[in-house]
C-alpha positions in Angstrom: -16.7 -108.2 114.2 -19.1 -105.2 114.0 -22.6 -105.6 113.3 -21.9 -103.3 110.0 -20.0 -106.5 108.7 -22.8 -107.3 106.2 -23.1 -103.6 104.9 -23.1 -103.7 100.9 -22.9 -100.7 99.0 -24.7 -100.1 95.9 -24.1 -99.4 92.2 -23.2 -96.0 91.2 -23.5 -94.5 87.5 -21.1 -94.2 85.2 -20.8 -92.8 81.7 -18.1 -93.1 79.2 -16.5 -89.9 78.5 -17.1 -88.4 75.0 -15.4 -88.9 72.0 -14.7 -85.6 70.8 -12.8 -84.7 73.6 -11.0 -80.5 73.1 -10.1 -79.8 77.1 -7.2 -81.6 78.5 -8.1 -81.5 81.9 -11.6 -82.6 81.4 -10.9 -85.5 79.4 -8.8 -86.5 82.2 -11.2 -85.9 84.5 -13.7 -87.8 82.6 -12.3 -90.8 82.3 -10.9 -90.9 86.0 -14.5 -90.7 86.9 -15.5 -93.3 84.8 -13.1 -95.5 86.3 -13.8 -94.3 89.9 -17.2 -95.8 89.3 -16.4 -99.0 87.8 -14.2 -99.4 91.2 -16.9 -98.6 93.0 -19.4 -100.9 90.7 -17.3 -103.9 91.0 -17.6 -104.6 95.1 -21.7 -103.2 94.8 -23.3 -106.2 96.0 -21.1 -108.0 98.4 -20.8 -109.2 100.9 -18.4 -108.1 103.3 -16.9 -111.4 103.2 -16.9 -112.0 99.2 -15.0 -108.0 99.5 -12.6 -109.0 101.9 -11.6 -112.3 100.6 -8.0 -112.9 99.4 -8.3 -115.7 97.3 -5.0 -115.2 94.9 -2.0 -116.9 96.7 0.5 -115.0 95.0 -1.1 -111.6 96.3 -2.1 -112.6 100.1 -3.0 -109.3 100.8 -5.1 -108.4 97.7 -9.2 -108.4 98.3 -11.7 -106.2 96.7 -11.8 -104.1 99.5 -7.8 -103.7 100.3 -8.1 -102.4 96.1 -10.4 -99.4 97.1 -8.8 -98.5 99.9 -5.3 -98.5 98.2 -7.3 -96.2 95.6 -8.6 -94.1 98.7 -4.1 -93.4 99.5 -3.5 -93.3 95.9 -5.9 -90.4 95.0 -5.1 -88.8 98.4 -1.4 -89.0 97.6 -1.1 -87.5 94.1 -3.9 -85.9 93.3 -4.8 -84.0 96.6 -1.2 -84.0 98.6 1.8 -84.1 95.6 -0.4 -82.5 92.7 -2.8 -79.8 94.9 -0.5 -79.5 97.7 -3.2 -80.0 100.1 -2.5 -80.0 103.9 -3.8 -83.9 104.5 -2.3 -86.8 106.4 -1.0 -89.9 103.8 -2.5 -92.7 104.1 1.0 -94.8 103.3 2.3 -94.1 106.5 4.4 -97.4 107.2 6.1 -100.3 105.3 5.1 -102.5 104.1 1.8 -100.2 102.1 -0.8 -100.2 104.7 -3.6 -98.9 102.7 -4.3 -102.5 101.8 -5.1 -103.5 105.0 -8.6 -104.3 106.4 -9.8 -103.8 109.7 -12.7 -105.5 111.2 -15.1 -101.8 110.8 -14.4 -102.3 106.8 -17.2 -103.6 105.1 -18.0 -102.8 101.0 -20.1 -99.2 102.4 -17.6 -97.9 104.6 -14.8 -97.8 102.5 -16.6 -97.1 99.4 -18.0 -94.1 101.3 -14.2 -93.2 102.1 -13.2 -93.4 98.6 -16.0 -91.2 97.5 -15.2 -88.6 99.9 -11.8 -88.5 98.6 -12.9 -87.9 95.1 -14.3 -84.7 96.7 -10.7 -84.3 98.4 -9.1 -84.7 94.9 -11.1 -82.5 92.9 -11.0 -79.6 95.4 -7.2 -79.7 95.4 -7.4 -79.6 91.7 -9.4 -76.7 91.0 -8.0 -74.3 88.8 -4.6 -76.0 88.4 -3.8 -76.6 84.8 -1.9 -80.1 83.8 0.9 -78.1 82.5 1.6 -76.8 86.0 3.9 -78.4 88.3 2.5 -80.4 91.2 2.4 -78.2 94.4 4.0 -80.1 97.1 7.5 -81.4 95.4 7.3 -80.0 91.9 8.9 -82.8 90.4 5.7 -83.6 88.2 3.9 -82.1 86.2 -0.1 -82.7 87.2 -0.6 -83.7 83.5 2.0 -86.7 84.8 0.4 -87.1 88.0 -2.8 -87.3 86.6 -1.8 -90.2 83.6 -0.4 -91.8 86.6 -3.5 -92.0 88.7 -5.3 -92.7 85.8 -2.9 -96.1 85.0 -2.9 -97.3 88.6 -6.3 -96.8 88.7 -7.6 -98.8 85.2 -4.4 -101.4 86.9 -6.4 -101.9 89.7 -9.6 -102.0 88.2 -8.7 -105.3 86.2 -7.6 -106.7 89.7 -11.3 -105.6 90.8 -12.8 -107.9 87.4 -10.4 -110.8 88.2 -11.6 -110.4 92.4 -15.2 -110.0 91.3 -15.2 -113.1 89.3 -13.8 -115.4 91.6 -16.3 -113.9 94.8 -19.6 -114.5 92.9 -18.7 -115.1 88.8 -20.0 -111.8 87.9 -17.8 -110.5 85.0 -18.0 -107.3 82.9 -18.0 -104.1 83.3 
């Protein structure tokens, strides 16, 4: 195992969007990155081996880690690739869904600094696409669609983050 195998990543802030909300897209955008961060703020702290534990039996491949980097595909998938139409590789390639699997160089920094960077990805593809546009690679969605989509699997996943938390070190909350 790498040296890097300790590596925690720290806390990032988070705001809850406002509740006046008049601009579609911004709202959306809002609350994605509120829940972006709480990913993010739910593996700050451990270890890699708390991060890369799979300790429910019914999910063997389910760890806190295996979450953000399925987030990492997610986001790269239907925001950047399906919804922008950006020219990136997927990060699905294969069957069963690799983007939950860990490698011995993932530790709580690395791949929360790979799911940061495709935030950037995401919202560059966006720009200046309105959610009543069709998505840009298949048009078979709207990005209005894609987006509640993302936003779903994301506050999904999130829970299993609060459930994975709590069993690594009995931290619960938000």
């Amino acid at each position: 195992m790498s040296n890097t195998s300790s590596r925690v990543s720290e806390p990032v802030d988070r705001s809850w969007p406002a509740g006046i909300a008049e601009d579609e897209a911004g709202i959306q955008w809002d609350f994605l990155r509120f829940l972006r961060a709480t990913a993010v703020n739910k593996v700050a702290g451990l270890t890699r081996e708390q991060a890369a534990a799979t300790p429910l039996p019914a999910s063997p491949r389910m760890s806190a880690l295996g979450v953000l980097k399925h987030l990492t595909a997610v986001e790269r998938w239907w925001l950047s690739i399906e919804a922008g139409g950006a020219d990136l590789p997927s990060l699905w390639e294969g069957s069963p869904d690799p983007s939950w699997n860990l490698t011995e160089d993932d530790d709580p920094r690395s791949i929360v600094e790979a799911y940061r960077g495709e935030w950037a990805h995401s919202e560059k593809s966006l720009a200046g696409i309105s959610p009543g546009e069709r998505a840009r690679r298949s048009g078979e969605f709207t990005v209005r669609w894609v987006f509640a989509h993302v936003l779903q699997e994301t506050a999904r996943h999130v829970g299993h983050l609060d459930i994975l938390r709590e069993l690594a070190d009995g931290t619960v909350g938000e």
